[in-house]
NUFIKOL-710780 format. One record per residue: x, y, z of N, C-alpha, C in turn. Coordinates in steps of 0.02 Angstrom, whole numbers, plus 32768, in hexadecimal, padded with zeros to 4 digits. Layout:
<nodes>
{n.px = X; n.py = Y; n.pz = Z; ca.px = X; ca.py = Y; ca.pz = Z; c.px = X; c.py = Y; c.pz = Z}
...
</nodes>
This chain:
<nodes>
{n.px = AF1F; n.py = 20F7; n.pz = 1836; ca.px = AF12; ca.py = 20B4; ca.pz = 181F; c.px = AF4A; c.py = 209D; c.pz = 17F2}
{n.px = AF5B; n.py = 2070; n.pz = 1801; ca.px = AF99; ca.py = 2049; ca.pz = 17D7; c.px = AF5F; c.py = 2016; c.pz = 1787}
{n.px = AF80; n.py = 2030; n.pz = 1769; ca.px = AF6C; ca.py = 1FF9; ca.pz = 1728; c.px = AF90; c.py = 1FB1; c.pz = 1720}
{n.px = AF5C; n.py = 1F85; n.pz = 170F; ca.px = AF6B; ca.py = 1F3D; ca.pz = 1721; c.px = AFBB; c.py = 1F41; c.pz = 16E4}
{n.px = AFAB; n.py = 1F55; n.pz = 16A8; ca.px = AFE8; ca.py = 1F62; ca.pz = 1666; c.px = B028; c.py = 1F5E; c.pz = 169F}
{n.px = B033; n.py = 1F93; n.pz = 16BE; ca.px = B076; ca.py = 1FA7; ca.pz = 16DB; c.px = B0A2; c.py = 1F57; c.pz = 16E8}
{n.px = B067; n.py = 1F37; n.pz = 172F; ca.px = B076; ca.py = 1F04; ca.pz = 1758; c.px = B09C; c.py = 1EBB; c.pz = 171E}
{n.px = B08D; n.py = 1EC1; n.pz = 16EC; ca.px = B093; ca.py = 1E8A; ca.pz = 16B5; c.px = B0B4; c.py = 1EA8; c.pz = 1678}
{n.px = B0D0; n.py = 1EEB; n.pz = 1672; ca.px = B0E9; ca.py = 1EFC; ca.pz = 163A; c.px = B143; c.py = 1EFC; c.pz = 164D}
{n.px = B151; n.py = 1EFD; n.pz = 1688; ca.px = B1A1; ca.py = 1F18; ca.pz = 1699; c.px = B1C5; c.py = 1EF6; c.pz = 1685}
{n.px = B1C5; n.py = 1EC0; n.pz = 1681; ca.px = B1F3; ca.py = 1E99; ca.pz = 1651; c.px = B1FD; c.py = 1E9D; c.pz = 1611}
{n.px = B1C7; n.py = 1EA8; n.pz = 15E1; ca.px = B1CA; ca.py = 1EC7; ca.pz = 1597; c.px = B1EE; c.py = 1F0B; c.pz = 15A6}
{n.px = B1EA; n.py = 1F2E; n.pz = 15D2; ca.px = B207; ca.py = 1F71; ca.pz = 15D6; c.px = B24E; c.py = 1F73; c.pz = 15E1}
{n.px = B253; n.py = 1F37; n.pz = 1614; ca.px = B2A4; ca.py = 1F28; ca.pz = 1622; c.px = B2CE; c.py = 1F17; c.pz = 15E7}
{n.px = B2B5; n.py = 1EEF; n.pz = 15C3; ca.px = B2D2; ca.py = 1ED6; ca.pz = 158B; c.px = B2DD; c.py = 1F14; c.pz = 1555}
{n.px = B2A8; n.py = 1F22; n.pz = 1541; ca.px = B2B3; ca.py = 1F61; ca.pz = 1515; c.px = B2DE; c.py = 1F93; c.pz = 1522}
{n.px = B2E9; n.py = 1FA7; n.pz = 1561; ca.px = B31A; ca.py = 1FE2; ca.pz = 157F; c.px = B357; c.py = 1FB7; c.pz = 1579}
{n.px = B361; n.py = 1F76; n.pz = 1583; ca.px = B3A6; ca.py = 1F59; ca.pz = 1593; c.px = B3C4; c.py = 1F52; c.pz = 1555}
{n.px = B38F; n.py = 1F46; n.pz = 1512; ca.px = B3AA; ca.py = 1F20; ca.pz = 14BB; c.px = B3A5; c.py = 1F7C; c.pz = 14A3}
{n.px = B3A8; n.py = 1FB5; n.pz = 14C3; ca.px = B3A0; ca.py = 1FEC; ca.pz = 1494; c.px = B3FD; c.py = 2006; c.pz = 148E}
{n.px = B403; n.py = 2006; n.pz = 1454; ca.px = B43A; ca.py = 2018; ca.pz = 1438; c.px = B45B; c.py = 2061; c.pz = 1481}
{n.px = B42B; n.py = 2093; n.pz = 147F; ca.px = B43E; ca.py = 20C1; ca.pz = 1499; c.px = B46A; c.py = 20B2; c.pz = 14E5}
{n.px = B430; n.py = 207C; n.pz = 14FD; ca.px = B45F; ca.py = 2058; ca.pz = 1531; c.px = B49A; c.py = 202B; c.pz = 1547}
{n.px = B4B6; n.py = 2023; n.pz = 14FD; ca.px = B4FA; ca.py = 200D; ca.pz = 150A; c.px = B52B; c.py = 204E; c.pz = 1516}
{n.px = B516; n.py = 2072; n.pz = 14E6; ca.px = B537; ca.py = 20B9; ca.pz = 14D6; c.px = B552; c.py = 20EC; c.pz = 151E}
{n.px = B517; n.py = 20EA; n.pz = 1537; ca.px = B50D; ca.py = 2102; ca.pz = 157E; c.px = B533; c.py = 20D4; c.pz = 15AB}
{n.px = B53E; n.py = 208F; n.pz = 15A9; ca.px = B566; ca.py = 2077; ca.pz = 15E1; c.px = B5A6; c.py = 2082; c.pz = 15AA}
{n.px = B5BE; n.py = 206F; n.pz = 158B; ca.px = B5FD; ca.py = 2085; ca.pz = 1574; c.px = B61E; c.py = 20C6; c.pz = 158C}
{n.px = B5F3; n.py = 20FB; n.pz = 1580; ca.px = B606; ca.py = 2142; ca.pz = 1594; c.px = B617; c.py = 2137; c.pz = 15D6}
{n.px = B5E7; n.py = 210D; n.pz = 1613; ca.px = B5F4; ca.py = 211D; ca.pz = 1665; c.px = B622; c.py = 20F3; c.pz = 1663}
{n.px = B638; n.py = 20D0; n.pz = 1643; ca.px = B686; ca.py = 2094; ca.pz = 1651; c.px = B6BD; c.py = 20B9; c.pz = 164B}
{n.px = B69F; n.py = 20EF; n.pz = 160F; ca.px = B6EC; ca.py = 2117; ca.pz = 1600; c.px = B704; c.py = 215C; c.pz = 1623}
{n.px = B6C0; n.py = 216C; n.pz = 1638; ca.px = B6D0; ca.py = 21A1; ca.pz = 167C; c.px = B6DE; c.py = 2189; c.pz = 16A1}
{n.px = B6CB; n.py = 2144; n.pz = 16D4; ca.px = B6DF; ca.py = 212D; ca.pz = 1717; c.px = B740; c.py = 211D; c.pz = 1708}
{n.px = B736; n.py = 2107; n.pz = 16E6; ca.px = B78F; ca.py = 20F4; ca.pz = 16B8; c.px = B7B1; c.py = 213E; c.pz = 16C4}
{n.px = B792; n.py = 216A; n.pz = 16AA; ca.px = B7C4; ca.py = 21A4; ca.pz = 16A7; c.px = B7D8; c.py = 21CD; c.pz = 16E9}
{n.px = B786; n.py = 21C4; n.pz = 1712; ca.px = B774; ca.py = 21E2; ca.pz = 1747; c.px = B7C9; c.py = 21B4; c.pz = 1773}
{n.px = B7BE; n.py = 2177; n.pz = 1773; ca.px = B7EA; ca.py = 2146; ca.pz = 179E; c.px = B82A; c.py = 2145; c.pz = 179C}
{n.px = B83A; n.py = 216C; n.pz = 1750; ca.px = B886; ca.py = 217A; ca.pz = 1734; c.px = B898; c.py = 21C5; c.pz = 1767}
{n.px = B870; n.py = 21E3; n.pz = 1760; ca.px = B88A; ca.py = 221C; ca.pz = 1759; c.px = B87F; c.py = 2229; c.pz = 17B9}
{n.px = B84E; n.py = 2207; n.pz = 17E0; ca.px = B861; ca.py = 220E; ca.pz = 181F; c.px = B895; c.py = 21D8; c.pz = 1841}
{n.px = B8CC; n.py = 21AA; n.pz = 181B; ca.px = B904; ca.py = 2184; ca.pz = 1838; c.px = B935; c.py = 21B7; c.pz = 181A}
{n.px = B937; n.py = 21C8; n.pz = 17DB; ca.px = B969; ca.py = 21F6; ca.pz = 17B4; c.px = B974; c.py = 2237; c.pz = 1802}
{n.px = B94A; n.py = 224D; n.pz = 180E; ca.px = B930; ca.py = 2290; ca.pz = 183D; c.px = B967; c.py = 2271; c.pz = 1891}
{n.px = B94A; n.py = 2235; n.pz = 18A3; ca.px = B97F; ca.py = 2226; ca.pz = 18D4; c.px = B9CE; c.py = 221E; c.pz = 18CA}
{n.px = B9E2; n.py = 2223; n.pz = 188E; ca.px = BA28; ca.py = 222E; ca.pz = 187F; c.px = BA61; c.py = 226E; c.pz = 1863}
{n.px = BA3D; n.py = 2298; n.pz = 1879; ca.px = BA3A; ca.py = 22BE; ca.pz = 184F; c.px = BA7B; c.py = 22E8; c.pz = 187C}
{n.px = BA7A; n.py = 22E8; n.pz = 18B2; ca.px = BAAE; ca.py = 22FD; ca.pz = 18E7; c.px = BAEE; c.py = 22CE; c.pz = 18F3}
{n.px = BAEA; n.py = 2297; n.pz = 18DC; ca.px = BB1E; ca.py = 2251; ca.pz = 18C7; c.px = BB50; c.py = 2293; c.pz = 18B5}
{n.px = BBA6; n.py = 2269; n.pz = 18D1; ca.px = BBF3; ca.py = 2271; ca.pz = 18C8; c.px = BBF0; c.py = 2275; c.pz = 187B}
{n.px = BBC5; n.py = 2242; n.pz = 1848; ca.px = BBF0; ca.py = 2231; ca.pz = 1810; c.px = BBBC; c.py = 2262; c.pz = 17DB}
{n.px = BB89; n.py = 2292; n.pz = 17E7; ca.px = BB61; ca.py = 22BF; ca.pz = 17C5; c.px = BB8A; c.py = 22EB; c.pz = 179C}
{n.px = BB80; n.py = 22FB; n.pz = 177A; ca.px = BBA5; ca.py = 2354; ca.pz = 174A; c.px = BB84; c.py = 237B; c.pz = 1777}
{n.px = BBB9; n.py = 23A3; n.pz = 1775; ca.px = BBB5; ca.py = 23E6; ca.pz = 1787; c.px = BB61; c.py = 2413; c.pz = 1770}
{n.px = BB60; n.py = 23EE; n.pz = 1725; ca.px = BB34; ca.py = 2424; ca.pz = 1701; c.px = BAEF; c.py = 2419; c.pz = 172E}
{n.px = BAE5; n.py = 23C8; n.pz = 172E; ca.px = BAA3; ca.py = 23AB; ca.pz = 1761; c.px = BA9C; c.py = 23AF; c.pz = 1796}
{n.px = BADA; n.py = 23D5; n.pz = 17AD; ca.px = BACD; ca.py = 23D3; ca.pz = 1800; c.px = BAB3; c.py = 240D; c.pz = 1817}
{n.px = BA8A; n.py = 240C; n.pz = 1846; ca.px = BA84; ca.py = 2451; ca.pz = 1866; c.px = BA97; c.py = 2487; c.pz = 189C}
{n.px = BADC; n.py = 248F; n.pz = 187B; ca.px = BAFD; ca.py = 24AD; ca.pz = 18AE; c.px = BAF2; c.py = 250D; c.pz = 18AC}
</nodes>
């Protein structure tokens, strides 16, 4: 049985989850992994490039 509360509460719930501090925090963090994640797999396709150091390359 579904409670009538649920059908009429999701919006107070939406709101509350969306204004909670913790949830800026949390998208900040996934902006700054997808960022790093995105750096570090274009960095990864160059890595065999003419103009690399020696030290970065993997020879």
């Amino acid at each position: 049985m579904r409670l009538r509360l649920f059908e009429h509460a999701w919006p107070q719930w939406l709101t509350r989850i969306a204004t909670h501090p913790v949830t800026a925090v949390a998208a900040l963090v996934a902006v700054v992994l997808v960022a790093l994640w995105a750096l570090i797999a274009l960095e990864a396709r160059h890595v065999n490039g003419p103009r690399t150091p020696l030290i970065f390359s993997p020879k």
